[in-house]
N, C-alpha and C positions, 0 to 999 in steps of 0.2 A: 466775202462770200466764198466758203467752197468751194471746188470743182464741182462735186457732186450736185449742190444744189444749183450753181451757175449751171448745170446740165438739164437742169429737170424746170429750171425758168426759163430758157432757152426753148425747151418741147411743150411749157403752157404755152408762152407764146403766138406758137405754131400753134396752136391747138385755136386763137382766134384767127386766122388765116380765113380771107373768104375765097379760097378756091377749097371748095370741097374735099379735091384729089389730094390736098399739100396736110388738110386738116387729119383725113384719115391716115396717111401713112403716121402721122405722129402718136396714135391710139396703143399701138403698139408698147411703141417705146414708152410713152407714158405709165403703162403697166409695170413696164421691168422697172423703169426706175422708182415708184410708190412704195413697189415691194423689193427692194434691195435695201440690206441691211446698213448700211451706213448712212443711206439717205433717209433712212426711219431713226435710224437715233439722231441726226442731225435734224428732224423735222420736230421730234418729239423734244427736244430740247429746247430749238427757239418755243416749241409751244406752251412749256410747261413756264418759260422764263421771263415770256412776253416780249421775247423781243421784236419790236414792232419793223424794225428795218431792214429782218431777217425774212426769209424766206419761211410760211412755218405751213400748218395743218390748215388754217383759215381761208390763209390766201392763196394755198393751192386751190380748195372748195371753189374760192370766187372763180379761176379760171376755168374750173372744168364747168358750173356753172354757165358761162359767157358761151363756153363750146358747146350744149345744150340746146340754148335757146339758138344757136347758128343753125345745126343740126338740123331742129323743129324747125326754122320758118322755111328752111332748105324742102320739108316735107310736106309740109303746107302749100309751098309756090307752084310745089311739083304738077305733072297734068293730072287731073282723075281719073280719066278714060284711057285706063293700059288695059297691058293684056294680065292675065293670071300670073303669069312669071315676075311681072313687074310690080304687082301688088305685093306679092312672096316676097321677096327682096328688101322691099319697103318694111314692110315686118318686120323683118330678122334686122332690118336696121334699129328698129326702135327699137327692139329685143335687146339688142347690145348695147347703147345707149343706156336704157335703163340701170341694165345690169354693170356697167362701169361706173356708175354712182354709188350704186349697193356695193359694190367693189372696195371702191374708196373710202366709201365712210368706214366700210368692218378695217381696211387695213389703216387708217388713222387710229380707230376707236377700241382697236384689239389689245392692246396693253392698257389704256386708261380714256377716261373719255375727253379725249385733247380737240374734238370740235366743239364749235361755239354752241349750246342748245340755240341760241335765238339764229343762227346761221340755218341751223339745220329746219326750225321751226318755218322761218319766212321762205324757205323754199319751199315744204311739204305745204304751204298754205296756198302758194304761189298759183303753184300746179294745180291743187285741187279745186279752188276759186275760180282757173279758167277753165270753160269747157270746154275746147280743142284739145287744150296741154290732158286734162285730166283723161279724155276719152285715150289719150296718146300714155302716159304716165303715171295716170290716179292709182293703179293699182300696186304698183312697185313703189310709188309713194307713200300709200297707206300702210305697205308692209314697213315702209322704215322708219316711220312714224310709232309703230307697233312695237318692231324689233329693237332698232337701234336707240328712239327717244324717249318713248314712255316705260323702257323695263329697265330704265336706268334710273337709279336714287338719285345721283347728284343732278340729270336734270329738272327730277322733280323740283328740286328747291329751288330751280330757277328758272321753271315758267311761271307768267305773271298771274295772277287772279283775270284777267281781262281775257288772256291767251287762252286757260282754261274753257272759259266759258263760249268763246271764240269755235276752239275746235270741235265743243261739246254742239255747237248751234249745225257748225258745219257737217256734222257728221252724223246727228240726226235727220236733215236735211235729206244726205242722200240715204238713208235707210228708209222714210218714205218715200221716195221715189225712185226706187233701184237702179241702177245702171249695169248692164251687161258686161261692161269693163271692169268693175270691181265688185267682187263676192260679197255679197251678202253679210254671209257668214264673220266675213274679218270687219267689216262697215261695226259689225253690233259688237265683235270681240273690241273695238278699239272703244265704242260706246262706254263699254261695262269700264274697260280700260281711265277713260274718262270721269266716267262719274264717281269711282273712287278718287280719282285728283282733283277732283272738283269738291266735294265730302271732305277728303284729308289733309287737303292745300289751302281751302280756302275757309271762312267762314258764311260764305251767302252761299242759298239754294235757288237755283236759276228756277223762277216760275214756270217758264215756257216745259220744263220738266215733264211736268204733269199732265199737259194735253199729249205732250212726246207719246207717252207713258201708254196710254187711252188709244191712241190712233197706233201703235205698233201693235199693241193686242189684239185691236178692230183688223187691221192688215192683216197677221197671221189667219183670224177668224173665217174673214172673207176669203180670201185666199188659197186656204186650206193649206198654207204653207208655211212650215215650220224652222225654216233657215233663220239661225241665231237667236232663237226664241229662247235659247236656255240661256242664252247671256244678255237677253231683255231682264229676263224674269232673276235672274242674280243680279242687275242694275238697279232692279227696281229693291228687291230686297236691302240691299247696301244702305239707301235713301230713306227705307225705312226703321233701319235700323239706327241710324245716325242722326236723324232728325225727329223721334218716336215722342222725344220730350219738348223740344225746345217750338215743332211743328205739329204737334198730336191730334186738332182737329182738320188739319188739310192731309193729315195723311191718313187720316180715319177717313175723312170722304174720296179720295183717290180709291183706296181700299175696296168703299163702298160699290165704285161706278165700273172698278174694273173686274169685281166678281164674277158679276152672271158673264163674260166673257173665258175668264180663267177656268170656270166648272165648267163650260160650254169646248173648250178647247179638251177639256184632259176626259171627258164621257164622250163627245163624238168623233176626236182625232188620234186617240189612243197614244200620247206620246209617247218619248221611252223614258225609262226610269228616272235619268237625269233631271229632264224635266218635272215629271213626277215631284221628287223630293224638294226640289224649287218652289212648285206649289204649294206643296205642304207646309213647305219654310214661311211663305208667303202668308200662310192662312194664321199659323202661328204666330208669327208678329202682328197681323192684324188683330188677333187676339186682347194679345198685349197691351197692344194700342189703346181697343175700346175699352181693356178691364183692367187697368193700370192695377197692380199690386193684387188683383182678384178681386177685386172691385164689381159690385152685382146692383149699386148704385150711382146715381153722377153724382151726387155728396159726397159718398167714400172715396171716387175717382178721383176729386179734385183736391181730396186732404194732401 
């Protein structure tokens, strides 16, 4: 092994120390050595080469990982009754935390995508699944889920059909039930995000879709509030679009049930444009659906 990398194993390490004070002076160094150019080609190399005995982009992850969950139970054990300074503090710690993740994976992943997808996945899943972690992390999770995992091609072809449907459940999940920790707005963006990899990766249409489908329109309705509805309503479109033949009478009745909602949101809540033409799209495909080929009867429909 290198010096350089003998240097930067030596500071993971550290990084499991359970004295707090021993763990964070290493954050630092940690940094410099990630992004120092000799120990990025030396890391990218064992990455690219497999070498499994080397130090590479992986098993740095698993250490900062371990230094994570230290971190977190460190913040968890802590007392709950401080004062305002000491909540502040605690903040700006997690703050950093987060963000030396996001750190890492952009400077692993900035020349090629040299982390594992299933590394990156069983973490983002990790986090979100527990309610403490996610209230502490869901939302710097969800961005790199976003960013880093799903706007990349190569690991589309390497999450599994189960994983799909997985994140698709989880992430519907918290769009009914919002959490003040994570936006809204990116919950439905990674949705839409989903349900084209679920559509173009896989060949099954997860059922539970459709009630999804129903109860997020009823939410906006109720509500009167329209955060990510335009990337409901392009999910939905996708699905209709991509299963119009092989799905034609459950997506006619989806269609059907989710109308007087869709005309009730766009004459009493006045969206804006974007939404607007999403509709439009919407009503279009539903068209289509019911009147395959222009079709004015169900004989001619089914020739």
């Amino acid at each position: 092994m290198s010096l350089v990398l003998h240097e930067l194993l030596v500071c993971c390490r550290q990084l499991e120390n359970d004295k707090i004070t021993e763990r964070r002076k290493e954050v630092e160094k940690f940094k410099r050595l990630i992004r120092d150019s000799e120990t990025i080609n030396q890391l990218d190399h064992n990455s690219d080469y497999k070498q499994r005995k080397q130090l590479n982009w992986d098993a740095v992850f698993r250490f900062l990982q371990k230094y994570i969950l230290k971190e977190t139970d460190s913040i968890r054990l802590a007392k709950p009754n401080v004062s305002a300074s000491v909540q502040a503090s605690r903040q700006k710690k997690m703050q950093e935390i987060s963000g030396l993740v996001k750190y890492f994976i952009r400077c692993a992943n900035k020349r090629a995508p040299r982390l594992k997808c299933q590394e990156l996945l069983n973490y983002v899943m990790d986090i979100v699944k527990d309610a403490p972690s996610c209230a502490i992390y869901g939302a710097d999770c969800s961005s790199i889920l976003l960013k880093d995992v799903l706007s990349v091609r190569k690991y589309w072809c390497e999450i599994s059909k189960q994983q799909w449907s997985e994140l698709l459940t989880l992430y519907c999940k918290l769009y009914l039930k919002p959490s003040r920790d994570i936006n809204r707005v990116l919950v439905a963006r990674i949705i839409h995000t989903l349900i084209r990899g679920c559509c173009f990766q896989t060949d099954e249409l997860n059922s539970n879709l459709f009630c999804f489908f129903e109860k997020a329109l009823q939410c906006a309705r109720q509500e009167n509030a329209s955060a990510g509805l335009d990337h409901i309503l392009a999910a939905i479109n996708v699905v209709f679009s991509v299963y119009a033949v092989n799905c034609r009478m459950r997506i006619c009745k989806l269609g059907e049930e989710i109308l007087p909602t869709v005309l009730y949101i766009w004459t009493q809540y006045r969206p804006k444009e974007s939404v607007k033409e999403l509709i439009i799209q919407l009503l279009q495909l539903q068209v289509r659906v019911h009147h395959p080929k222009g079709a004015k009867t169900q004989e001619k429909g089914t020739q």
